[in-house]
C-alpha positions, 0 to 999 in steps of 0.5 A: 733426579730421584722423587725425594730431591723432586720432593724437596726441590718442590717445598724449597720452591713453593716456601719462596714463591709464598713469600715472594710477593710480600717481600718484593716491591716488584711484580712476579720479583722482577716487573717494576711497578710505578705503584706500591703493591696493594694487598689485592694485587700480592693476593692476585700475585699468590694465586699465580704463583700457587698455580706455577708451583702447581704446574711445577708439581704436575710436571715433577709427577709426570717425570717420575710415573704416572700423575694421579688423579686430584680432586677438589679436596687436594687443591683445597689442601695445596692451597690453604699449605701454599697460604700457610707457606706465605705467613712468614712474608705477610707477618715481615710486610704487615705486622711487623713494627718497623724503626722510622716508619 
């Protein structure tokens, strides 16, 4: 697999696991819940599954060469792109006024 397929294959992924959580009444898209998700808990869901694209990433690299060092400033950058990802699902859950409801 060449970088740029692991680039975009990379981004196709974090777009739809940002959103995953606020478009899915299931945990992680396949757990059932009895309950409807809280805010706090689809928070809870992001935050796993930045760190499963991350791990992703991690692996992508270690494909292609040698992995980079990070510091506190590229989780500080991945995280706040990975919540900007998720705006699109939280607009269609939240903000979005619905027909019947």
């Amino acid at each position: 697999m060449s970088q740029t397929v692991s680039v975009w294959l990379l981004v196709l992924t974090a777009l739809f696991a940002a959103n995953l959580p606020f478009l899915s009444h299931r945990l992680f898209g396949f757990v059932s819940v009895v309950r409807i998700k809280s805010l706090g808990v689809r928070l809870l869901e992001l935050l796993v599954l930045y760190l499963l694209t991350g791990g992703l990433a991690l692996l992508l690299e270690q494909r292609v060469g040698q992995i980079a060092p990070q510091t506190w400033e590229f989780y500080a950058i991945t995280g706040t792109l990975f919540v900007t990802f998720a705006f699109p699902g939280f607009v269609f859950r939240y903000l979005l006024k619905r027909q019947g409801r």
